[in-house]
matplotlib code that plots the C-alpha trace (Angstrom):
import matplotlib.pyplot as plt

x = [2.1, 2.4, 5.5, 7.2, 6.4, 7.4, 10.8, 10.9, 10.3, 12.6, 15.2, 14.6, 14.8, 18.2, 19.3, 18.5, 18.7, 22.2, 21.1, 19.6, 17.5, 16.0, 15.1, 13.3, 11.8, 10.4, 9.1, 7.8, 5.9, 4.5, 3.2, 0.9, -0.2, -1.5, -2.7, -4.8, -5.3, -4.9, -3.2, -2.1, -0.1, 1.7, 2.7, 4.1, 6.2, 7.2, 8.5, 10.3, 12.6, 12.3, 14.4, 16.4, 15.6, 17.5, 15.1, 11.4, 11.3, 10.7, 6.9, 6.1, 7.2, 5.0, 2.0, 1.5, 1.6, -1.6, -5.0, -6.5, -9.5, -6.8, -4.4, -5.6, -5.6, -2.1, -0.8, -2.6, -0.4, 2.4, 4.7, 4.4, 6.6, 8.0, 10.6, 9.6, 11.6, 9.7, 10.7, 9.6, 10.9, 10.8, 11.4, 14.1, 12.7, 10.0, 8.7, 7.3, 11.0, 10.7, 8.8, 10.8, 13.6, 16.0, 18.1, 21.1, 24.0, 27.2, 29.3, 25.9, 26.4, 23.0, 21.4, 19.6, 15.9, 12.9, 11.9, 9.7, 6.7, 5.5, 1.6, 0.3, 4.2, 5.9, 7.4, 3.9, 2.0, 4.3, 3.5, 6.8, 6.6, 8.5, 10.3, 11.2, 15.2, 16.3, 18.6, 19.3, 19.6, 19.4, 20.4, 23.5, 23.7, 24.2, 24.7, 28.1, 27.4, 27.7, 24.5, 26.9, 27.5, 23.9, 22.5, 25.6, 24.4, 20.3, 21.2, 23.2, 20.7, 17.0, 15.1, 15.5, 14.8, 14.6, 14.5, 13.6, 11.9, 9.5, 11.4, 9.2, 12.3, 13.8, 18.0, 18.4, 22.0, 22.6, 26.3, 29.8, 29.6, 26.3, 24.9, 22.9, 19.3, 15.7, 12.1, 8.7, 7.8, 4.7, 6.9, 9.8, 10.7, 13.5, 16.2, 17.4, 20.6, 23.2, 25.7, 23.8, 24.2, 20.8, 18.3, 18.8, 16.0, 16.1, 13.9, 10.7, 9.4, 7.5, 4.7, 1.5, 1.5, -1.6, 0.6, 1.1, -0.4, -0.3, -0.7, -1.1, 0.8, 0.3, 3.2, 1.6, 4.1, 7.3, 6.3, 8.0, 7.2, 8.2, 9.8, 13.7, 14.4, 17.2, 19.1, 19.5, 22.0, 23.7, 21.6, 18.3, 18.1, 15.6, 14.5, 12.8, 11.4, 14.0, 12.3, 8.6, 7.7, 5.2, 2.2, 3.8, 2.4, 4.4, 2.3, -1.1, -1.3, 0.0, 3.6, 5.6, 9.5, 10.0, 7.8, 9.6, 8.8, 8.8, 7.4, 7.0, 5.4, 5.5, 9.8, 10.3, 12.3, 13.7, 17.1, 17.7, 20.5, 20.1, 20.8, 18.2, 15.4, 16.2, 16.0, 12.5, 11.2, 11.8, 11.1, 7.5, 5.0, 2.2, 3.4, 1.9, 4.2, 3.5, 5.0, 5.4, 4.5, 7.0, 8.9, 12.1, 11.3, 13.5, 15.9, 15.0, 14.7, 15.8, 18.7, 15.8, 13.9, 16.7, 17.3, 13.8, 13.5, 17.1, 14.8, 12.4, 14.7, 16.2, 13.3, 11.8, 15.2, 15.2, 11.2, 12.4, 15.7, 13.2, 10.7, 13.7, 15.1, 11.2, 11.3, 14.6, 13.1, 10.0, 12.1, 14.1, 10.8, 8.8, 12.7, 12.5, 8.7, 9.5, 12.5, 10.0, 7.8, 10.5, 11.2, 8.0, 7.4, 10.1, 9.2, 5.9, 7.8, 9.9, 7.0, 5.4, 8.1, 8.4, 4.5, 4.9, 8.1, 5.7, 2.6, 4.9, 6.1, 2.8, 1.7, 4.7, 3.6, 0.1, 1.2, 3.5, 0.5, -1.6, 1.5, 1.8, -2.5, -2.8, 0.1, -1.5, -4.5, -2.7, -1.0, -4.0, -6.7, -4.5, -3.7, -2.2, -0.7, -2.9, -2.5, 0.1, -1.4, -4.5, -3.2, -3.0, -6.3, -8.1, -11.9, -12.2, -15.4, -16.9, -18.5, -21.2, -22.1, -20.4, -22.9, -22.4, -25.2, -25.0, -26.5, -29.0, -28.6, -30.8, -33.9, -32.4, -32.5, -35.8, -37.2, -35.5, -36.9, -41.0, -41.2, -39.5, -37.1, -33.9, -31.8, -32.0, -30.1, -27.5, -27.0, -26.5, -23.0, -21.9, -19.3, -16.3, -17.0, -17.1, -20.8, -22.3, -22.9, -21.1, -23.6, -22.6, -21.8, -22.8, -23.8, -24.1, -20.3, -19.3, -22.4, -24.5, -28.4, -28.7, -26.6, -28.0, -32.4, -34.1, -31.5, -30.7, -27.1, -24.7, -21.0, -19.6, -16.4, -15.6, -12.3, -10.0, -9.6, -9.1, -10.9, -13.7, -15.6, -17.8, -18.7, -19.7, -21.5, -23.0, -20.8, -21.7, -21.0, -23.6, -27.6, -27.9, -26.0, -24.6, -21.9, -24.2, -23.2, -24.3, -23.3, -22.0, -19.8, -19.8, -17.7, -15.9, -15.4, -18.2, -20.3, -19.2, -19.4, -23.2, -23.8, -23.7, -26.3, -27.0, -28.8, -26.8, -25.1, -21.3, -20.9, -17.3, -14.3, -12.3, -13.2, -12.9, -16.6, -17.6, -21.0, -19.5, -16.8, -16.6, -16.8, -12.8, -12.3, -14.6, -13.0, -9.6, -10.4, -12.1, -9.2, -6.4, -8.5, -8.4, -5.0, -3.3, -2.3, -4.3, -6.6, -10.5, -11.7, -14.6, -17.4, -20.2, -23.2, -27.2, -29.0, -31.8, -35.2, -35.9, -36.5, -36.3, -32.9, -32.0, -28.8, -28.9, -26.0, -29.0, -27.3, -28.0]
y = [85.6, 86.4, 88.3, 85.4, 83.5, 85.9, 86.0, 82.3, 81.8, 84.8, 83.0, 79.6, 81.2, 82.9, 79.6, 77.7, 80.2, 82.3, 83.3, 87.2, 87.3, 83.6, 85.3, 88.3, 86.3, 84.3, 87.1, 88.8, 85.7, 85.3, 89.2, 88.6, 85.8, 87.3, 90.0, 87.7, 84.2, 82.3, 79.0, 77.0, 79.7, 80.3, 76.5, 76.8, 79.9, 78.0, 75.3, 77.6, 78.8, 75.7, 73.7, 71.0, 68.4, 70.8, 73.2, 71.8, 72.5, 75.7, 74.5, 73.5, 77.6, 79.0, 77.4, 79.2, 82.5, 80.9, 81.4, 78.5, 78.3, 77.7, 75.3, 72.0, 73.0, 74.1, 70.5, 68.8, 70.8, 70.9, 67.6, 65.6, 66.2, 63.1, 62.2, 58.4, 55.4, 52.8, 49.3, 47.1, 43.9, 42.3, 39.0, 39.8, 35.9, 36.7, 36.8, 40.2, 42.0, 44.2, 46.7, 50.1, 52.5, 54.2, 57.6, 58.9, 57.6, 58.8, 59.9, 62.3, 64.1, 62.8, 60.1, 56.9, 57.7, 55.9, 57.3, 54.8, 52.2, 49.8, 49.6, 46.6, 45.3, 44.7, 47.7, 49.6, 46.7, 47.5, 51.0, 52.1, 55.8, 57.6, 60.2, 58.0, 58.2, 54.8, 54.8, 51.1, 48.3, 45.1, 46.7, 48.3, 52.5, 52.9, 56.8, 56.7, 54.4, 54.7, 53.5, 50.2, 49.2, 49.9, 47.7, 45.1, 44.6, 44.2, 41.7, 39.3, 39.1, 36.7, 39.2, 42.7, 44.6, 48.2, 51.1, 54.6, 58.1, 59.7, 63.4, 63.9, 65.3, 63.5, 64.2, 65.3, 65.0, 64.7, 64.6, 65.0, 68.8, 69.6, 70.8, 68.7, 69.7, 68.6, 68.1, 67.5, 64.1, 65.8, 67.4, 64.9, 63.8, 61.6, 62.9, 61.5, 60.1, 57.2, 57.4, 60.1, 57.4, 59.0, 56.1, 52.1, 50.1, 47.3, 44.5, 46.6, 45.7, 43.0, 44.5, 45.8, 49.4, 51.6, 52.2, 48.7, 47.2, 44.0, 43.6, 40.2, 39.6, 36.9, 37.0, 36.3, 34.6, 36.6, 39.6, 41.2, 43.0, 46.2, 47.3, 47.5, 46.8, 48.4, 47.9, 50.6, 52.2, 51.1, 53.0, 52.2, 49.0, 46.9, 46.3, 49.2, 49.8, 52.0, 52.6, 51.5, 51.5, 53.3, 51.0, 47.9, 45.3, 46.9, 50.7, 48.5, 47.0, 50.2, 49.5, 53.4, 54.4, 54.2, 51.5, 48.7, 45.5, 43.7, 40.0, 38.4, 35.2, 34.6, 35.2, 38.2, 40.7, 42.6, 40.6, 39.1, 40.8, 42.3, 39.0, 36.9, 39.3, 39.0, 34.9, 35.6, 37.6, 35.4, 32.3, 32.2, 33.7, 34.3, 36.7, 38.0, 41.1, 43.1, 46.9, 49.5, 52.8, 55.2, 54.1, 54.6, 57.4, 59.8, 57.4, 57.9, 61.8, 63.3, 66.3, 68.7, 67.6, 67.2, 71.2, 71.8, 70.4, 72.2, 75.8, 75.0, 74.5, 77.6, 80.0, 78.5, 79.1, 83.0, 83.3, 82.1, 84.8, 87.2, 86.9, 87.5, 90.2, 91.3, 90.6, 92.2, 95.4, 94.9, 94.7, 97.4, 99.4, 98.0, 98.7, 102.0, 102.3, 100.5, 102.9, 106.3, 104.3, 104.3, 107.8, 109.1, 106.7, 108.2, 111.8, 110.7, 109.4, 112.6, 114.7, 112.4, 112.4, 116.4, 117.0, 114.9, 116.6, 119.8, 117.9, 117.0, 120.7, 121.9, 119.5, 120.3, 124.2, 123.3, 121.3, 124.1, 126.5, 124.7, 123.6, 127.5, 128.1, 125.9, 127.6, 130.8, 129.0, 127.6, 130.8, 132.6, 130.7, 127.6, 128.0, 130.7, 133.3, 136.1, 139.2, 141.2, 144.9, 146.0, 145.3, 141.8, 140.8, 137.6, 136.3, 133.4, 131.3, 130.9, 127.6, 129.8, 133.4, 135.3, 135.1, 138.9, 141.0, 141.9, 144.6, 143.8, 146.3, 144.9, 145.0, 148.9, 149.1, 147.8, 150.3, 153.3, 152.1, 151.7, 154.1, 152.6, 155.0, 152.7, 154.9, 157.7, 155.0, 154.0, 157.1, 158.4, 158.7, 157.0, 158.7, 157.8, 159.6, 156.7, 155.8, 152.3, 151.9, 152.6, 155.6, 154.8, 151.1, 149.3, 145.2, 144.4, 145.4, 142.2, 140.0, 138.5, 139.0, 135.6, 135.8, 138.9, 138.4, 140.0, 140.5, 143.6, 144.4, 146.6, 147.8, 147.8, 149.9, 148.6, 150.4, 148.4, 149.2, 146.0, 142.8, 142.0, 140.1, 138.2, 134.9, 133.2, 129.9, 128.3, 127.5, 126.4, 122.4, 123.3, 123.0, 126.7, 127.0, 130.3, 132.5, 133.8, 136.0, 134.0, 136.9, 140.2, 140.3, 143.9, 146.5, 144.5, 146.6, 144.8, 146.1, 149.9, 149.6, 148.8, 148.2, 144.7, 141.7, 138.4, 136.9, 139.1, 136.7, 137.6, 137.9, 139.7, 140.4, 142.9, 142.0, 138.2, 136.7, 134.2, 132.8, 129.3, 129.7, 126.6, 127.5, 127.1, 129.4, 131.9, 132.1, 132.5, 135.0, 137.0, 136.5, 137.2, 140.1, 141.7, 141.1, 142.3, 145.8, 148.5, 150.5, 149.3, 146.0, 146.2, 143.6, 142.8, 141.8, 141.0, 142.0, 140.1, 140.9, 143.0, 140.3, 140.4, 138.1, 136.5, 136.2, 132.7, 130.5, 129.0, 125.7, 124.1]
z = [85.1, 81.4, 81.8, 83.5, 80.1, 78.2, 79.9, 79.8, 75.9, 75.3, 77.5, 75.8, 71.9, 73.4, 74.8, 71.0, 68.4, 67.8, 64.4, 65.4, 61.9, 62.4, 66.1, 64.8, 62.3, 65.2, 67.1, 63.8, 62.8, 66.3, 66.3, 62.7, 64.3, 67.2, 64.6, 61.9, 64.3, 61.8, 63.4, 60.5, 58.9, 62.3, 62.7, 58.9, 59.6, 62.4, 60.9, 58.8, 61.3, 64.7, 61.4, 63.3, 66.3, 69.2, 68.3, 69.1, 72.3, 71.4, 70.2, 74.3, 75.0, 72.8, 73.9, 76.3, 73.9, 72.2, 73.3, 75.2, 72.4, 69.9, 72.2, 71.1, 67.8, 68.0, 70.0, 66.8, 64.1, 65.6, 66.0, 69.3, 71.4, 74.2, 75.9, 76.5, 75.1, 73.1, 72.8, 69.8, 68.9, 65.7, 63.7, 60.9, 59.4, 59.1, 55.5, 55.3, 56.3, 58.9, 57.3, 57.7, 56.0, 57.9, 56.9, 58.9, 60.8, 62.3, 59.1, 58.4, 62.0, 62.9, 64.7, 63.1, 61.9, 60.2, 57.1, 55.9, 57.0, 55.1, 56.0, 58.0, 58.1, 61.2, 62.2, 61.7, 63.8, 66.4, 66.5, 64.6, 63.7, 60.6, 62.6, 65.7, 66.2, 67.0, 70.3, 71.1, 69.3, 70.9, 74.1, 72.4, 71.7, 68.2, 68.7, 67.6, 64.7, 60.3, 58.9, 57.3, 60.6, 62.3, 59.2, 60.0, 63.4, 62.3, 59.7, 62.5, 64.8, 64.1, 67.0, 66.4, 69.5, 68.6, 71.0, 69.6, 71.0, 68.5, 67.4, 64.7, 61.7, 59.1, 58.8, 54.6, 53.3, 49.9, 50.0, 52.2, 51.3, 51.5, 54.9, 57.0, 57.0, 58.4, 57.2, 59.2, 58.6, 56.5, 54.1, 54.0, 50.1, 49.6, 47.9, 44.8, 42.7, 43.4, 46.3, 48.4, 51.6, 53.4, 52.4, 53.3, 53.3, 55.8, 54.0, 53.6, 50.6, 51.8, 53.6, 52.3, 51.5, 50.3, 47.2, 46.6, 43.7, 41.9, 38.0, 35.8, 32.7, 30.3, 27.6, 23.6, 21.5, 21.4, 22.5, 25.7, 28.9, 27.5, 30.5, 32.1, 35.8, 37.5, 40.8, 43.2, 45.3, 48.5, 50.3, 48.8, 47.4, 45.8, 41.8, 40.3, 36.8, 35.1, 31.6, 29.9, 26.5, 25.2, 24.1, 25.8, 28.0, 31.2, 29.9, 29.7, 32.9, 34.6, 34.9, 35.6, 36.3, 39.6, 40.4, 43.0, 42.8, 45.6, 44.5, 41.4, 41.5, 44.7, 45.0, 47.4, 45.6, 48.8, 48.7, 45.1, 42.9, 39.5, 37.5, 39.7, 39.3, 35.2, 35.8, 37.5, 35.4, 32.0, 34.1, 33.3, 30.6, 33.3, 35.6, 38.9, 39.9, 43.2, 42.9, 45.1, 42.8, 43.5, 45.7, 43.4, 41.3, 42.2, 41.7, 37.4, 37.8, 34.4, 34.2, 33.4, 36.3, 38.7, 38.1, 38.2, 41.8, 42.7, 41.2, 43.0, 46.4, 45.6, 45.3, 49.0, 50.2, 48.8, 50.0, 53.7, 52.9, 52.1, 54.9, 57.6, 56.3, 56.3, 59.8, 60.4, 59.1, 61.2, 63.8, 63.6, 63.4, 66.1, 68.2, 67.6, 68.6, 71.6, 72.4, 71.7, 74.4, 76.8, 76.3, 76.6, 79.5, 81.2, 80.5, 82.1, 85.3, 85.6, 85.6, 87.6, 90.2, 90.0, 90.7, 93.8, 95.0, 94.8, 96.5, 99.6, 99.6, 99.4, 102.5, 104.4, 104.2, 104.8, 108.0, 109.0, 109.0, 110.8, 113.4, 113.6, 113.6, 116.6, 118.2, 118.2, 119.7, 122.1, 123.6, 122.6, 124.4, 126.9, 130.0, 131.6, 133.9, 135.2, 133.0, 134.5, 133.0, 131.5, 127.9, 128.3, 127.8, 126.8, 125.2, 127.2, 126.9, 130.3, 131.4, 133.3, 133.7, 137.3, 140.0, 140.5, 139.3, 135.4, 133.3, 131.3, 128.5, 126.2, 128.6, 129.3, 125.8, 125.3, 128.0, 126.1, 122.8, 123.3, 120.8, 118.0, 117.8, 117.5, 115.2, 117.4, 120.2, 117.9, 117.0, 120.7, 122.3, 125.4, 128.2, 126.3, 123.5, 120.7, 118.8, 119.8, 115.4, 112.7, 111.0, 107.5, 107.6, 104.4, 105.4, 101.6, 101.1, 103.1, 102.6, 100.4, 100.2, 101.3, 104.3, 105.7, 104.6, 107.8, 109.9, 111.8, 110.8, 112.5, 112.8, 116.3, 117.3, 120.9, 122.5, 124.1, 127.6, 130.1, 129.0, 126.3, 129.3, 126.3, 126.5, 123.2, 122.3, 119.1, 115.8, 112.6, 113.9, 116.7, 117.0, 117.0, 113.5, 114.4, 117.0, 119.4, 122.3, 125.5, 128.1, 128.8, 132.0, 134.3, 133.8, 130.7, 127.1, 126.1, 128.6, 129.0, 125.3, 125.5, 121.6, 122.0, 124.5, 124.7, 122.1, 119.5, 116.0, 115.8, 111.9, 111.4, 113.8, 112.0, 108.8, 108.7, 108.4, 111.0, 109.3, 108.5, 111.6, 114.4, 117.6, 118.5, 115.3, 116.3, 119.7, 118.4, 116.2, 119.0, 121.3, 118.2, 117.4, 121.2, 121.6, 118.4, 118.2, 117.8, 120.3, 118.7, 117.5, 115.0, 115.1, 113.4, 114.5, 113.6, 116.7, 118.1, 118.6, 121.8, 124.5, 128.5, 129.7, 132.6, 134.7, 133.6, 130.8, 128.5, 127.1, 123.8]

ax = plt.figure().add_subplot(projection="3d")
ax.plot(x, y, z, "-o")
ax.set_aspect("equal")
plt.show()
């Protein structure tokens, strides 16, 4: 999920920024944010850098990059953003004006926008915004309009039916030359000096606006106002106080340059000419004149002040030069950074990749060993033919003992050893020649205390000659715990041998300790034991307490 809105704000700043720095600015800007959380300063970088209305869609794809504890906060700083029309019609007769200011027009490469409101007029009654782009007019697009002809057409018709969509930006041109730019509606400023073309004012100085004010003058004998009045531009007209005396009436009552004055008297001020307002003015020595204060002051701006503002212009534009080459070098580190990551991330997936090619080659030669184990097992202890010569012999398990009598050498062996003298046995040689123990055979060499505590342990040396004829049960998986020898067949090597009876733990076949063997293991190491070359098989064995034994399997 986030990484399908990553991909989709990346995609959108691609799609609306071609400027590389303003994008790494972005990103850079968006980083200390999610570094300090501080929201305001983010919206305020932002601003910086989503500059003109094609732009602001660009706030709806970062939303989602801010935290849902910070979201409405966010939608409240940033400008609203809709696509719905809004239709409000208006009476231009109507006393007031209309109540608004428009900026913009073809011949400025820029739509038609309100810049102004007058407060309680018309235009703000109807719910009006500065910001809103005016589409339609009276049904008619003006989108390929001059600002002469869009106030041409408002000024011919008594109901003004205006259609707009709230963007938010105000369009700031000062000149032919000069590139267009855009302000927030929270920061706009009008920009001053005749001619500039960005400003008409559309009979709005007839409202009621919170910097509206209204002084009382009573002339005394010859003395005057103390004031001059001035016409403005084309494309902000009106009367405005041009110059006020220091001390006079006009400086008493409150009177500054810039100050509009939109009534004197009673005689709306919004439409007379220079030479009329003059006739108004002298007309009586009680005056009641309503201003707007401001309205026109940049209109007065002195040399000093004009290059003041133009400084001032100038160092934001080298701070906002300044933080993107910042970013660009942010960038360029946090690129590099992000290309060591890749680089170690692929080291990590080589090695990663090599210890698994060794893993499967491991289990493949595990699984071959085992494939080859259970062969062994297979031909050692599976079905087959009868052996064709004495040396093919086998250690087959059998399900129950023969029926035919067997010799019970432990009871023999029990008779012979009443008088305790057990070592003088082992130490006693049978026909064939061969000792039943191992004289010298040392159990601690192969075992631990642990596994040998009170057993009886001895070293057997049985010579191959037919078949083993022993019959093992037991394992390690079993109840017993153990490989026990559960019977001794006649005339078997076992048997001749005469070392070895029922009852008796298997420990070792030649060498290989059977303590923690499995049954199946235990036989297959008897049988791979037997049948291997060589002409004695060694085992070892803890013999078990003289007992009398029956011809009978016992089962567990």
């Amino acid at each position: 999920m986030e990484r399908r809105v990553a991909r989709e704000f990346r995609h959108k700043v691609n799609l609306l920024i071609d400027n590389e720095a303003e994008k790494d600015y972005l990103y850079d800007v968006l980083r200390m944010y999610h570094q300090s959380m501080n929201l305001p300063v983010l919206v305020g970088d932002l601003k910086l850098v989503i500059n003109e209305p094609s732009r602001l869609p660009l706030f709806d794809a970062i939303r989602p990059l801010i935290p849902l504890k910070h979201q409405v906060e966010y939608d409240q700083l940033t400008p609203k953003r809709s696509r719905k029309l809004k239709e409000v019609r208006l009476d231009r007769l109507n006393p007031e004006g209309l109540g608004l200011s428009v900026r913009g027009g073809v011949e400025f490469s820029c739509g038609l926008f309100i810049s102004q409101l007058v407060k309680g007029g018309q235009a703000d009654n109807g719910g009006l915004q500065v910001g809103d782009e005016i589409v339609r007019i009276n049904g008619y697009s003006i989108s390929s309009c001059t600002h002469e002809e869009v106030i041409n057409l408002i000024r011919t018709k008594k109901i003004v039916s205006i259609k707009v969509r709230y963007i938010g930006m105000i369009p700031v041109k000062s000149s032919a030359d000069e590139p267009l730019k855009w302000q927030y509606v929270d920061q706009f400023v009008s920009d001053s000096g005749e001619g500039k073309g960005s400003v008409a004012g559309l009979a709005s100085s007839g409202g009621r606006d919170n910097k509206e004010k209204k002084v009382f003058i009573s002339l005394i004998g010859t003395k005057g106002m103390g004031c001059s009045i001035s016409s403005g531009p084309t494309q902000k007209p009106g009367i405005f106080i041009s110059n006020v005396k220091p001390g006079s009436l006009s400086a008493e009552v409150g009177l500054e340059v810039g100050d509009q004055i939109v009534e004197v008297n009673g005689v709306d001020f919004s439409n007379v000419d220079h030479k009329e307002a003059v006739r108004v003015l002298k007309s009586s020595r009680t005056l009641t004149i309503s201003v707007v204060a401001g309205a026109g002051k940049e209109l007065f701006m002195t040399e000093e002040e004009r290059q003041r503002e133009a400084h001032l212009r100038e160092q934001e534009r080298q701070e906002l030069m300044h933080q993107k080459r910042l970013a660009l070098e942010t960038n360029k580190i946090i690129k590099e950074q992000q290309e060591k990551e890749r680089l170690r991330k692929l080291e990590i997936s080589q090695k990663a990749a090599e210890e698994e090619e060794r893993y499967r080659r491991e289990i493949e030669q595990i699984t071959a060993e085992e494939e080859k184990f259970k062969k062994e097992w297979e031909e050692d202890w599976g079905p087959k033919e009868p052996p064709k010569s004495l040396k093919t012999v086998t250690a087959d398990v059998h399900s129950a003992p023969r029926s035919k009598h067997k010799k019970d050498l432990k009871g023999v062996a029990h008779d012979q050893l009443e008088t305790d003298d057990m070592d003088e046995v082992n130490m006693k040689q049978d026909k064939q020649g061969f000792q039943k123990y191992v004289e010298d055979f040392d159990p601690y060499s192969m075992f631990t205390p642990d596994q040998i505590m009170g057993k009886d342990v001895r070293l057997l040396r049985i010579k191959k000659e037919g078949s083993l004829d022993l019959a093992v049960e037991g394992g390690i998986d079993s109840p017993i715990g153990k490989i026990v020898v559960s019977a001794i067949y006649e005339d078997g090597a076992a048997d001749k041998h005469g070392g070895i009876v029922k009852g008796d733990e298997i420990l070792a076949v030649n060498g290989k300790i059977l303590i923690d063997s499995k049954l199946a293991e235990a036989q297959a190491t008897l049988a791979k034991a037997w049948n291997m070359g060589g002409d004695w098989i060694d085992l070892v064995i803890a013999a078990s307490p003289p007992k009398e034994y029956d011809d009978e399997m016992t089962f567990f």
